[in-house]
C-alpha angles and dihedrals in degrees: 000000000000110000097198109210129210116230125216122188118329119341096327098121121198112221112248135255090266098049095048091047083058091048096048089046090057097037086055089060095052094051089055086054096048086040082057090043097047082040096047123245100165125249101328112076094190091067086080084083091037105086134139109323092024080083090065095045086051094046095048088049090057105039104017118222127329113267082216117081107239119277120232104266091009108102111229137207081226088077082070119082113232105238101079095042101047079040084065094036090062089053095054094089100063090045141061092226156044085227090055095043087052094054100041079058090043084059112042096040083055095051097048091044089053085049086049099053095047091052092043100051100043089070086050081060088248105167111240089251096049087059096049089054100048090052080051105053095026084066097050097048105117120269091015083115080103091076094064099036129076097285127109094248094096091048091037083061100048094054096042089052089052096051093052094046089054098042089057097049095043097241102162110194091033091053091043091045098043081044089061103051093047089068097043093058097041140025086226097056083077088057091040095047076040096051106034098082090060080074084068099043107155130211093251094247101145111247085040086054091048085044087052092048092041090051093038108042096086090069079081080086087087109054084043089062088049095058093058097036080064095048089057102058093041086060098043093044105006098243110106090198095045085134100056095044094053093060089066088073090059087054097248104153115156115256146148107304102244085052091103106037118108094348106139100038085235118141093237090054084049097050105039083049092053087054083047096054095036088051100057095042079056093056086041084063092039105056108014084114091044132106123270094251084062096047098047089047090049093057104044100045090046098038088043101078084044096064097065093078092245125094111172089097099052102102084056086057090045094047093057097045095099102181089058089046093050077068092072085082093088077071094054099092117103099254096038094038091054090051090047102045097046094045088053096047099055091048092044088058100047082048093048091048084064094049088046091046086040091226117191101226094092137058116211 
């Protein structure tokens, strides 16, 4: 991919945009390790980024699922999709830990995901600088941390980034096989690979409605990948749906949406309901002037989290919902971008101060 420098005077030759993405995206992980050093996380540098369910994913990584279904009140391996897990677990030869392995994954996921954006939003007719400055400040919105620890968001949103590229472009067999493993790493990625076509809505005129079929079938690739994901715990523990009956021990039941939102008068609640709230005043603004299909998406994919009756997890849900963060371009310009960028990164690291100290107001 062409990483166009600036020059300056002589032959004196500024990186380009893509090469100092890259740059800012590895200096931000060094300055998590050093956060986690200065913080104190013991000997290994790399358990900054090892923090509540990493431990699943670890010990799902060293003794692969329970050959028992999950038992009512008893929290279960089975609530964690299998992609990211099997992804470290293919690492673990050429390292000396699960911690290694995880951040040789965290890398290479982020690095991808920063080729793929520039790619991706070239063809938007994104400017190179535009694009510098959304990975930027994408990756300093608060809680956005998630995206560099041992959690799936980094790899989510590759993949989520790749679907939308191919569907796009058309590109059948890309877009079946990338929908497949979306749904393989997340629950969501079944309501993401459900919903996008909903971007392309046509207007039901008949050869419009023939041309959406023919872009958006290939999404079946997901619930494809979730049948045999199914097959294959029905035949390792003998329960189909282990997945789904794992989630009740974490106290997920369906509900109205503003169910969960301030409902135990605890800080974090509060917190996490006002970026809620703030969040979908935010897509209001956003897409009042769109089409029904992006509305609708839009809807569905932000009201959704919120309809488990927790919402502790939802700005894990927001900061994989790529259509509504390609919106943080109206920010992109130099006296907005410098605001913004310097008002999320001193929130993201009050919030990532909470995540190092492990600190049990949240609930990640």
């Amino acid at each position: 991919m062409l990483d166009r420098g600036t020059t300056l005077s002589g032959s004196w030759v500024w990186p380009g945009f893509l090469t100092r993405s890259v740059v800012f995206f590895l200096l931000l992980k060094c300055c998590y390790i050093l956060l986690g050093i200065v913080w104190g996380t013991g000997n290994d540098w790399l358990q900054v980024f090892h923090r509540n369910d990493s431990s699943w994913y670890a010990l799902i990584v060293e003794n692969g699922y329970p050959t028992a279904p999950p038992l009512p009140g008893i929290q279960s391996a089975f609530a964690f999709f299998p992609l990211y897990p099997s992804l470290i677990k293919l690492f673990m030869p050429l390292f000396e830990s699960f911690h290694q392995a995880a951040f040789a994954v965290s890398l290479l996921t982020g690095l991808l995901w920063i080729a793929l954006c520039f790619r991706m939003l070239r063809q938007l007719a994104w400017a190179d600088r535009e694009i510098f400055r959304f990975l930027v400040l994408f990756q300093l919105i608060p809680f956005h941390h998630f995206h560099h620890v041992f959690y799936t968001e980094q790899l989510f949103l590759l993949l989520l980034a790749g679907v939308m590229y191919h569907l796009e472009q058309r590109n059948i067999t890309q877009l079946f096989i990338l929908s497949m493993l979306l749904a393989l790493t997340r629950p969501t990625g079944l309501i993401y690979a459900a919903t996008l076509p909903l971007l392309y809505l046509p207007d039901f005129k008949h050869p419009a409605v023939m041309s959406w079929i023919r872009r958006c079938w290939p999404l079946l690739g997901a619930p494809f990948s979730m049948l045999l994901w199914m097959g294959y715990q029905k035949l390792h523990c003998g329960d189909a749906l282990a997945f789904s009956h794992a989630q009740s021990s974490w106290n997920r039941s369906y509900t109205w949406p503003w169910t969960g939102l301030f409902n135990q008068g605890t800080a974090a609640i509060s917190v996490i309901s006002c970026y809620a709230i703030i969040t979908l005043a935010a897509a209001t603004i956003f897409f009042r002037r769109s089409g029904p299909g992006i509305i609708l998406f839009q809807l569905l994919n932000l009201l959704f989290p919120l309809s488990t009756g927790q919402v502790m997890s939802y700005p894990r849900y927001v900061s994989v919902n790529l259509p509504f963060l390609l919106n943080l371009r109206r920010l992109l310009n130099k006296r907005f971008f410098v605001l913004a960028t310097a008002l999320a990164a001193i929130l993201h690291l009050g919030i990532f101060y909470t995540w190092v100290a492990n600190l049990p107001i949240w609930s990640y």
